[in-house]
N, C-alpha and C positions, 0 to 999 in steps of 0.2 A: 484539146488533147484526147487521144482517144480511149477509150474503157478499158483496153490492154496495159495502155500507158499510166495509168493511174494504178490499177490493179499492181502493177510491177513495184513503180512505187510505194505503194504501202506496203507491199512486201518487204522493198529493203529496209523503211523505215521503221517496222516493228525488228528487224534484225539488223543490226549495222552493224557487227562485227562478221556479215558473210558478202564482204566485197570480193567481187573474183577477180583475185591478182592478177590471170590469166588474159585478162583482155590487152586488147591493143594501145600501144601508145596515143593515138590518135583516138580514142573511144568516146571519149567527153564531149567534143567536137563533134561526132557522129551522132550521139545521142541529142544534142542539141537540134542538130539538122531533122533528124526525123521527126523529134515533136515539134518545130514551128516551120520547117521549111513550107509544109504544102498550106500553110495560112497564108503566104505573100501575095496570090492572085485572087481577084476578086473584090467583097466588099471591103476587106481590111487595108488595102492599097492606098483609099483616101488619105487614111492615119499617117503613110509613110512608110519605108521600112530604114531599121541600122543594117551598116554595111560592116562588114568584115573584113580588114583587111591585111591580107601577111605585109610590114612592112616590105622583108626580105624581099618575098618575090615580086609586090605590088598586085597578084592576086586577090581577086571580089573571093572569100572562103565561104560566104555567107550572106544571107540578104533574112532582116528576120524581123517583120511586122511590126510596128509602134503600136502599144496598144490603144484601144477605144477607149474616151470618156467612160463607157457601158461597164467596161473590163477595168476599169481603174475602180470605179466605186464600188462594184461586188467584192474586189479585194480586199479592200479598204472596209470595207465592211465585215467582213470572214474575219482579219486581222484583228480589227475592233471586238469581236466577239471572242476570239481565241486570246485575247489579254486577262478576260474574267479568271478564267480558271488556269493559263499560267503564273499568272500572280500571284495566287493562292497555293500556289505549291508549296511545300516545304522549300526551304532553299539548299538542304539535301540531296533533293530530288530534281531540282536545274540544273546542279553542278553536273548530276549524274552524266546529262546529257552533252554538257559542253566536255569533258573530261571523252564523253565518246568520240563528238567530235574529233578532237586531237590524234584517236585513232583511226577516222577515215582521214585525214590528212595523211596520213604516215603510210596509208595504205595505196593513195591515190596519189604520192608527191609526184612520181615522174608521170604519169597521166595529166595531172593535171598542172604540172612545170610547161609541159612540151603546150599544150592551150595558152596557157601565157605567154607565152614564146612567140607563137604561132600569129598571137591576136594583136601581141607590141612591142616586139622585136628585142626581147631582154634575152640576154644568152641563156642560155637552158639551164646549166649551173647553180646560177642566179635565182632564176624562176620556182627550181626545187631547194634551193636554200630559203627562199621569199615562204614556200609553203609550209616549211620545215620549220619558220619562227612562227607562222599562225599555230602549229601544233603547240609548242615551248607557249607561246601566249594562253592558250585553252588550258596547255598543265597548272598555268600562273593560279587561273581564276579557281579551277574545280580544287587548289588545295586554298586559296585565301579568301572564295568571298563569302563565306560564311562568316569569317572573323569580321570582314571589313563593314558585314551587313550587323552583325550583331549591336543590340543596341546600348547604349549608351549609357547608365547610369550616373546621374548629377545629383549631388546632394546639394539641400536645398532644404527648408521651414518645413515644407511638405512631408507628408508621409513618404511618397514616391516622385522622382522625377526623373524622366530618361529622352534621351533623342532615339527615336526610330527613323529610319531609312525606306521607306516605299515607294514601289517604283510608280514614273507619270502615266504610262499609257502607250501608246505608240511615239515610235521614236524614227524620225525619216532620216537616211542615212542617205547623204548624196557626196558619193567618194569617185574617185580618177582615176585614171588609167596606168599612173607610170607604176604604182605598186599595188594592181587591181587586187591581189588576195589581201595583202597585211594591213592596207587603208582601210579596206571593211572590216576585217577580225577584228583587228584592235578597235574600233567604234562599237561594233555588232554583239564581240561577246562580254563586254563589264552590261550592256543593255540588259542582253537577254538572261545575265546570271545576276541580275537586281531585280528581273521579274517584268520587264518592259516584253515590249513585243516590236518587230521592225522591218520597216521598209525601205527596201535598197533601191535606187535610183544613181544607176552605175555609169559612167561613160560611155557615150554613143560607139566607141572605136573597139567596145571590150564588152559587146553583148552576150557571146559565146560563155566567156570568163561568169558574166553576172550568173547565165542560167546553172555554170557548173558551183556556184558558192550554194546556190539554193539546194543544189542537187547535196551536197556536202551535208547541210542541214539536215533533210528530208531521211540521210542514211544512217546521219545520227540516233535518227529515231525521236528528232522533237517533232512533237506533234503538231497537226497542219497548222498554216498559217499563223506560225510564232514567229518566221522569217521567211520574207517572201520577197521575192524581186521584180519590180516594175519594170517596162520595157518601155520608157516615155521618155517626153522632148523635159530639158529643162524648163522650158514654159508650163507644162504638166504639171511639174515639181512645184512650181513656182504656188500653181493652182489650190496643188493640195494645203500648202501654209496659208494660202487669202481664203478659202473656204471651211478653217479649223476643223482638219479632218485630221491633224497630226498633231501628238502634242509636247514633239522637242523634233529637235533638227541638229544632227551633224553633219557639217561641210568640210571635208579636205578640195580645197580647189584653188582658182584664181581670185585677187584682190576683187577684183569686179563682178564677182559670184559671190562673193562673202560678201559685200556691200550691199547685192541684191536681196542675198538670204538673209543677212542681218536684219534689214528696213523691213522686210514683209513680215521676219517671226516678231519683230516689237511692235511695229502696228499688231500684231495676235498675244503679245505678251507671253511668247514661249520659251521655253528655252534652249539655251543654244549655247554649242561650241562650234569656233571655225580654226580650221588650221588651213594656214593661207600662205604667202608665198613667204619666199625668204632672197635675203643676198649674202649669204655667211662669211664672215670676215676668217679669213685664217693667218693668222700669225706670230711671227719667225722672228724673235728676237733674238741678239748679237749673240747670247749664249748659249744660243739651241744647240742641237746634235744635227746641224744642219745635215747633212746625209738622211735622216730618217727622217725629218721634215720632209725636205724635198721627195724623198719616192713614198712618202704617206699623202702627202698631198696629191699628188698624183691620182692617189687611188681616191681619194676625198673628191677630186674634181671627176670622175670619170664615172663612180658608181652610177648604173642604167643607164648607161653613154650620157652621162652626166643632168639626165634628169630627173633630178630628185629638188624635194625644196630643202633640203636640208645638206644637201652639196658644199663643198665649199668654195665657194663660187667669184671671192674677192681674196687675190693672195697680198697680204702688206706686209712686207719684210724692210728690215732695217739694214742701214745701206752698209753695214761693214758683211755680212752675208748674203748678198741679195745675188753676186755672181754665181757665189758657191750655190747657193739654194736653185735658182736658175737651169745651172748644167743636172744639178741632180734629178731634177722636177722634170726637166726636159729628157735625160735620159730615160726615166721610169715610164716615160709614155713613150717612147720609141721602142721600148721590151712589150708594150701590149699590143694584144693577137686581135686586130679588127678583121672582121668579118661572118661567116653563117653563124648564126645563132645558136642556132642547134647541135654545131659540134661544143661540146663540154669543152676544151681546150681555149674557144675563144671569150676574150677579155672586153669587146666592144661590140656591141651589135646596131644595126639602123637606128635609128631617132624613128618615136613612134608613129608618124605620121608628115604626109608631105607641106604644109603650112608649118608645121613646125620645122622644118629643114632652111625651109625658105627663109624663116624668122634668121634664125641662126645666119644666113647670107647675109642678110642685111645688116644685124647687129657689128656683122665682121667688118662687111664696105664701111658704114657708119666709121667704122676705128680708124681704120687705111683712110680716108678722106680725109680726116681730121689729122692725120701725121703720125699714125701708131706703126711702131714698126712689127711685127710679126713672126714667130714661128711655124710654118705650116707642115704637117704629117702628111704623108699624099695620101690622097683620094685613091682609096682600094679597088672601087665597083662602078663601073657605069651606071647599074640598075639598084634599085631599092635605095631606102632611104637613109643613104647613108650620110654622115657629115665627122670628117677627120679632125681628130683632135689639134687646137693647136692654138698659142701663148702669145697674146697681146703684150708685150713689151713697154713698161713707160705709158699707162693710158693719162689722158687728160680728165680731169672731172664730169668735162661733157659730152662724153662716151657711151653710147646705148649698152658699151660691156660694164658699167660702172651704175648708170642710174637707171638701167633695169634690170630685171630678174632674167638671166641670160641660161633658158633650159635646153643645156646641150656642152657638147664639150668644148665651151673656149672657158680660157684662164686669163684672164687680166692679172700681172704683178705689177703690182705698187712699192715702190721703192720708197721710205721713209727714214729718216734721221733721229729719233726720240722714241721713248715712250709716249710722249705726248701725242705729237704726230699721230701716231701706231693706233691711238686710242680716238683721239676726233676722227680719221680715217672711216674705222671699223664703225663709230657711231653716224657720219656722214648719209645717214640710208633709212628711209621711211617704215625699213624691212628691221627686225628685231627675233629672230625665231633660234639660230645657233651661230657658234660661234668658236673657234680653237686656236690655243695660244701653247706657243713653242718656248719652253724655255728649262735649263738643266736647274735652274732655282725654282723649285713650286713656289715658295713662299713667295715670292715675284709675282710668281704667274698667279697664283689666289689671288694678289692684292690688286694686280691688273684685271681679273675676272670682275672683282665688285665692279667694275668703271663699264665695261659692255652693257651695252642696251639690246640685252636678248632672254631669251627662257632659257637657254641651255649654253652651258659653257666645257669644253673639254679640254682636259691642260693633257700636251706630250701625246694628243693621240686626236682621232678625225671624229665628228658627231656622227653615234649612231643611235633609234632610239631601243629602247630597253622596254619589257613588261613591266620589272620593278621599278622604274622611274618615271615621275610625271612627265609631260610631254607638252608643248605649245612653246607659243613665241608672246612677245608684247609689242608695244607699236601698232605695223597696219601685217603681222605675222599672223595676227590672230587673238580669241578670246578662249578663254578656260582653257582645259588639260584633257589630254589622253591617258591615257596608261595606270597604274598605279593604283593605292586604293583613293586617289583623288578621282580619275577618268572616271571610276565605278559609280562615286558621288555626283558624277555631274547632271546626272539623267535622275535621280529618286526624290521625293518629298521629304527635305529635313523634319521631320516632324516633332517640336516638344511633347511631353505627355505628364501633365503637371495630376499629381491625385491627393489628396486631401482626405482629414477624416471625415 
């Protein structure tokens, strides 16, 4: 980076409340390019570079160096020494910081909405509402984590005895692309407002996204190297937990990245949350308000053209509503506006990347082969990555829309006879993360909720997560919690403090 480029930045970061609104929507993106682009030729090319690419137009927007072994450990080491004295802070004076944040957020959402947009194809809307909860998330912390940090008083024989809360050290955050802002905030800031310090290690498809989170930080005005972003291969990542340079790990990703991150942090005895995939069960019993089922689920299967892990992604409805549920379900996606992303108006935008479009092909033939009968929406666009919504009918058990994690918009309904049914059904899946049950009787629906094998249960309405609520799944969804003043505990030193005369 060059001597101007840093000078700038410690400028904004000793004032973060003088972002110039006046710049360009596309700014974050430009700034990105002029600090790394002219690193891609030469000795840094060995390393590899991340590519950028607009799903939309299938445009290269970016080519941006993977960093050096050299350039991992000077960080990792800066980072390591900038934990001493964030730690030591008051915790008055952390929040201070994260509470600014929430105002460069608010400052930058359509800036940096249109980046997201740009980098994974989520409609723009979307993107500035995604930014808009990481603010709502940072107001969370800067008013609760001083309560949540406060410590404990236990009585006990002793004179004194209390649980303190202190943070571990560095905390590697390796998060994905389909909600590149909210996956990190939500890990990033209960960290950094416990007193941790962190490193991001973002999705190869969202490096632009990664350098604008740091830049977000940097404007907040926390001080260097309290959050920093890596620009390296998952094997990198991998690196940093086999060589104990990091000393907790959160993962939102796939079952077979959670597997990996798991076994290497316990070979290190770290700790760790993963939130990992999901197959959410949604369903539609005989006494729902079918009409608002059907066009809720709708919107449940299609949020970020349906990839989300917390989607609702298995509909089991019970066979006296399963017509009606059907025509409504099927209507409510024929009302949504596929296409540019970028205009506010639309409701579906590409799938973020071409392997995953492909997936989605396959999962589909898979069903057609096997005897599923189908709804299909038509295909809008020749170009970019698009894939139209549209409802497997009747699937068989042995259905890749069924026994796997399907990120993208098809809908499998399962037709079912019982409560019973309804419930081995929804439990039928090695996935455990969310889950939503339809019914005008809650007191039905709670006693049905105890029976799911999930973290999250929504009766009369679709999973979404919440700052105030904990967050995970159980089964292979995942370990610990996000959010809440649980997520905040998951990263500090429970510590006793037993005193005596």
């Amino acid at each position: 980076m060059k001597k101007s480029v840093k000078k700038r930045a410690k400028k904004q970061a000793s004032k973060p409340k003088a972002v110039n609104k006046k710049r360009k929507a596309a700014s974050p993106a430009k700034g990105v390019r002029k600090m790394k682009t002219a690193a891609v030729k030469g000795k840094k090319e060995q390393f590899g570079v991340m590519r950028s690419i607009n799903p939309y137009t299938e445009v290269v927007m970016n080519e941006i160096p993977v960093m050096s072994p050299a350039e991992v450990k000077a960080v990792v080491a800066r980072t390591r020494a900038a934990f001493t004295g964030w730690s030591e802070r008051p915790i008055p004076e952390r929040i201070y910081y994260v509470k600014q944040l929430a105002g460069v957020l608010r400052q930058e959402k359509r800036n940096y909405g249109e980046l997201i947009t740009k980098e994974m194809g989520k409609p723009v809307r979307d993107a500035m509402a995604e930014v808009e909860k990481c603010a709502v998330l940072c107001d969370y912390y800067a008013e609760n984590a001083t309560r949540f940090l406060h410590a404990e008083l236990v009585e006990t024989e002793a004179k004194k005895s209390y649980v303190a809360f202190e943070p571990l050290g560095i905390v590697l955050a390796i998060e994905p692309w389909n909600f590149p802002f909210w996956q990190v905030f939500r890990a990033a800031v209960p960290a950094v407002s416990a007193g941790n310090v962190v490193l991001l290690k973002h999705a190869s498809n969202v490096p632009m996204t990664a350098l604008a989170i740091e830049d977000a930080f940097r404007k907040a005005g926390f001080p260097e190297n309290v959050f920093k972003t890596l620009l390296i291969t998952p094997g990198d990542a991998m690196q940093l937990i086999d060589d104990d340079l990091v000393d907790a790990v959160a993962l939102t990703g796939s079952n077979r990245a959670g597997e990996e991150v798991g076994a290497r942090a316990g070979r290190k005895i770290k700790s760790l949350v993963l939130e990992l995939g999901g197959s959410d069960p949604f369903i539609v019993l005989d006494d729902a308000d079918v009409e608002k089922a059907g066009r809720t689920a709708a919107q449940a299967r299609m949020v970020n053209s349906g990839q989300s892990c917390i989607a609702a992604k298995r509909f089991i409805v019970m066979e006296k509503v399963a017509g009606e549920f059907t025509k409504h379900f099927t209507a409510r996606l024929r009302e949504l506006k596929i296409g540019d992303p970028m205009d506010e108006t639309t409701d579906i935008g590409p799938v973020a990347r071409k392997d995953i479009r492909d997936d989605l092909k396959a999962q589909l033939r898979d069903a057609k082969l096997k005897g599923a009968k189908t709804i299909e929406l038509p295909q809008p666009f020749s170009k970019g990555y698009f894939f139209a919504p549209c409802v497997v009918l009747n699937p068989t058990p042995n259905m890749k829309v069924l026994t796997d994690e399907v990120f993208g918009p098809i809908a499998p309904i399962v037709v079912v006879k019982s409560e019973e049914e309804a419930v081995a059904v929804a439990n039928n899946t090695e996935y455990g993360l969310g889950a939503a049950i339809w019914s005008r009787d809650t007191a039905r629906a709670e006693r049905l909720a105890k029976r799911i094998q999930s973290g999250f249960v929504a009766i009369n309405d679709m999973v979404r997560s919440d700052p105030r609520l904990p967050f995970g799944g159980v089964k292979k969804s995942g370990v610990g919690r996000e959010l809440s003043h649980y997520g905040l505990k998951e990263f500090v030193n429970i510590k006793t403090v037993v005193v005596k005369e």
